[in-house]
N, C-alpha and C positions, 0 to 999 in steps of 0.2 A: 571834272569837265563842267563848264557852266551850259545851260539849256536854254538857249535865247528864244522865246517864244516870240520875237519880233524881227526874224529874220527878214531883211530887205531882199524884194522880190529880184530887184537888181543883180543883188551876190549870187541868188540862185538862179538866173538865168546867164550868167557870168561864166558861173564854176559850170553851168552843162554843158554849153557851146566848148567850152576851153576842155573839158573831160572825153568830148566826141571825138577834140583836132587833136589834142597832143599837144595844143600849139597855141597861147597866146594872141600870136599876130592873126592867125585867121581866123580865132575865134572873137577878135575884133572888129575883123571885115564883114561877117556874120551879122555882130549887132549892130553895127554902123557907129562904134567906137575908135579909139587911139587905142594901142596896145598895151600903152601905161594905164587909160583906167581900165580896164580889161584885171590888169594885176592888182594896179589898188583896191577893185571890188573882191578881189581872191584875196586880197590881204585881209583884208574889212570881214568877211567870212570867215576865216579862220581865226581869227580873236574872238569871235564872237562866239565859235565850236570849241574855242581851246582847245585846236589839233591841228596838225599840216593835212592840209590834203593832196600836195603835188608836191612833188622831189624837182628842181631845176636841174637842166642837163641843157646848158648851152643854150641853142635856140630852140630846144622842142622841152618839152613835161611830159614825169610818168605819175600815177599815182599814187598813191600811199595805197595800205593797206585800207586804212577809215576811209578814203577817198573812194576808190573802189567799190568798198561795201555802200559806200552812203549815196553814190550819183545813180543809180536807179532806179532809188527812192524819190530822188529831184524829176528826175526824165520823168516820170510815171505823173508825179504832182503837177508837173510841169504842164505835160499832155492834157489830163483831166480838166486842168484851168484852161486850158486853149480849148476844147471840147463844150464844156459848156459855156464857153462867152460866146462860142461862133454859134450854138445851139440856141441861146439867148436872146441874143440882137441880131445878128445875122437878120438882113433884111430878107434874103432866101431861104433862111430857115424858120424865121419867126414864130409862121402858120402852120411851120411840119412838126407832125407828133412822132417821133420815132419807137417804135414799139418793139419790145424784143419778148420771143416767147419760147418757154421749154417746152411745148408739145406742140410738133407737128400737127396732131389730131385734132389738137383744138384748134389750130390755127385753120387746119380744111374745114372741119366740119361744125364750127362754132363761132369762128372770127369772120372766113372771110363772106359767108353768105348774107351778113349786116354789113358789112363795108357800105355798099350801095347807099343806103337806108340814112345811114351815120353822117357819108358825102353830104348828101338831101340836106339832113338835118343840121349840119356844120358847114355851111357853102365857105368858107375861106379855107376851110380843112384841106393839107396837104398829107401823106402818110408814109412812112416809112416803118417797112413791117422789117423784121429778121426773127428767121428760126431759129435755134442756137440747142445744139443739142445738147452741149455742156456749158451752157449761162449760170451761172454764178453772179457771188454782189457784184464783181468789177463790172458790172453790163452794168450797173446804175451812175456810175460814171460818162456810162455811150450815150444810155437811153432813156427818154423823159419817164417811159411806163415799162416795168418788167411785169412779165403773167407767169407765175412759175404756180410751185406746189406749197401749199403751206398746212393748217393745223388747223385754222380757225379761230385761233388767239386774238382777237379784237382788239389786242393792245400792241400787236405787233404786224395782223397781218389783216385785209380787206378781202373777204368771200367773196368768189363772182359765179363759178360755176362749180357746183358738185359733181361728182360721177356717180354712178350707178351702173354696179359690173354683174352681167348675167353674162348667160349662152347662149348664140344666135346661128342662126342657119338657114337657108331656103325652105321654105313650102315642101320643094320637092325632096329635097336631103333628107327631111324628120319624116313626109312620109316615107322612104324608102330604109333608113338607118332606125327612126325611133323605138328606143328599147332595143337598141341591138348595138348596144354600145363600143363590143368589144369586135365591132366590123367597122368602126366609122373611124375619122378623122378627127384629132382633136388638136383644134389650133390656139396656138396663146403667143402671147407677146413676151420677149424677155426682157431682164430689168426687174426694177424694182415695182412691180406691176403681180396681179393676182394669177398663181400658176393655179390649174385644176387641181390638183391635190390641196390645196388651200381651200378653193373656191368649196369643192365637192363637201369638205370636211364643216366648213360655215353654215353651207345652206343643209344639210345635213340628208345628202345625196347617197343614198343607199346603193353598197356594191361598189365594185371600182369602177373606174373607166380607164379599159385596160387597150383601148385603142390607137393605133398609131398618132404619133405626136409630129405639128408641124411648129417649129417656132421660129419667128420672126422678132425683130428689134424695132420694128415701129406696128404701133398700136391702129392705121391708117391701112397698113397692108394688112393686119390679121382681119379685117371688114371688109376688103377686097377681097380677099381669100374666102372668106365667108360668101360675098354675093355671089362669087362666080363658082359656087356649090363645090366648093373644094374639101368643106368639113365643117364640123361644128365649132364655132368660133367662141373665145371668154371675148366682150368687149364691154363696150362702156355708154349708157347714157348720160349725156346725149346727143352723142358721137351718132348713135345709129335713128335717132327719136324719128327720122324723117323715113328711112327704110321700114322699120315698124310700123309704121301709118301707113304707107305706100302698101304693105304686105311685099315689100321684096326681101325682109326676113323675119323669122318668128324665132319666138324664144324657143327655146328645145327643152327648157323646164321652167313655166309661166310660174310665177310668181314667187323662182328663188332668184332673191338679187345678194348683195353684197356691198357695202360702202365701198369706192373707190377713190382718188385720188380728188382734194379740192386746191382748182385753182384760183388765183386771186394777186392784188397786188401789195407787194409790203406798205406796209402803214404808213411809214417813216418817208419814204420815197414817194408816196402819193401825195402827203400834204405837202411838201417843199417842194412839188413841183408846177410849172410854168401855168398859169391860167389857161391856155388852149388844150394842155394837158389834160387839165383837171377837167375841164370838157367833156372829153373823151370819154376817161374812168367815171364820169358823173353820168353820160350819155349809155354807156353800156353797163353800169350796175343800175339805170334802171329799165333799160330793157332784159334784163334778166331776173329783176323784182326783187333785188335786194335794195336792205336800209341803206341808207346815205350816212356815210359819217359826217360829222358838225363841220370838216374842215372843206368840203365842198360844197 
């Protein structure tokens, strides 16, 4: 089979309309074509794949086998190019940054409290935020900016915020519980996230903590949990840096922490993306005091 790296955009937007209908004729009324080149572009395709990709049957087509496997590879290609040309020029999207993030937590307790600030500072700035609890690469196909979790790799990925995971609680929880572990409340997040027996074991927390367990799946509610003196919570700064300061919670063991998770933008995806973008990730890495890479 020959490998045409110069497939005409034509053939593949040809063979998807005609792979959606079954049909030629209306996957010609679609593109605003004749039904004949509709077919000549499927022929032209196929010479150039060395493979059928539709069986003729009268007035309607079924697939092939290759056909089949290979048209939602087109749809998906397809989509992505119409996603970022309207994200591009799009005179109504121009100015929107679309941002996608995998934590919740940072997105309450770290994103949107500079929104305001950013507005200020960006006056043509439009925004489009989404949570996404299971984001992945294909969000970089949606979104000018993903925030997920990475390693720190400079070559692959752009640090924005660190975590720092202790124990937090009420004033009034630590007086009432502290040192009396095995009456209290121990809350944590589940997921790929620091369980007490991890934490205890790190910071090297003498004795169990053999206290009833609350777990939750967002990192957002285990600090809710925490304020409203429900238990000792594992959380993260600095998720909590504002309640610490306020005194609406303390640490329940000052000055054992734990590295926890850093977020930040992939590399590859920051520099290819849109000037207003770049903006952005330039505007919030440096109110959060990190270096600049060269490409912003």
């Amino acid at each position: 089979m020959r490998h045409d790296s110069n497939l005409n955009l034509g053939w593949l937007s040809a063979f998807d309309a005609s792979a959606r209908h079954l049909n030629f004729t209306k996957a010609a009324q679609e593109l605003g074509l004749s039904q004949g080149a509709v077919s000549l572009q499927i022929q032209k395709l196929e010479k150039a794949l060395s493979a059928s990709l539709f069986e003729r049957r009268g007035r309607h087509v079924v697939l092939t086998d290759e056909g089949y496997a290979y048209h939602p590879h087109v749809q998906e290609a397809l989509e992505a190019l119409s996603q970022t040309t309207s994200r591009m020029f799009s005179r109504q999207t121009r100015n929107n940054v679309s941002i996608a993030c995998y934590s919740p937590a940072f997105v309450e307790f770290c994103l949107t409290p500079l929104i305001p600030d950013m507005m200020r500072d960006i006056p043509e700035l439009e925004l489009t935020l989404t949570i996404d609890y299971q984001a992945n690469h294909t969000r970089f196909d949606k979104d000018d900016l993903v925030i997920g979790y990475g390693s720190g790799d400079a070559a692959s990925f752009v640090p924005l915020v660190q975590e720092t995971v202790t124990a937090v609680c009420t004033p009034a929880y630590l007086e009432q519980h502290g040192g009396k572990w095995g009456q209290c409340v121990l809350i944590e997040c589940a997921g790929p996230r620091v369980a007490w027996p991890q934490w205890c074991a790190a910071t090297g927390i003498a004795g169990p903590l053999d206290g009833r367990v609350v777990e939750v799946n967002s990192l957002a509610a285990a600090i809710r949990l925490a304020r409203a003196g429900a238990g000792v919570s594992l959380a993260a700064k600095p998720f909590i840096s504002e309640d610490l300061q306020k005194g609406a919670l303390v640490e329940a063991f000052p000055g054992k922490y734990l590295p926890g998770k850093m977020h930040g933008f992939a590399a590859q995806q920051l520099e290819n993306a849109r000037p207003i973008a770049k903006r952005v990730a330039r505007w919030l890495l440096e109110r959060a005091g990190r270096s600049l890479p060269s490409y912003l």
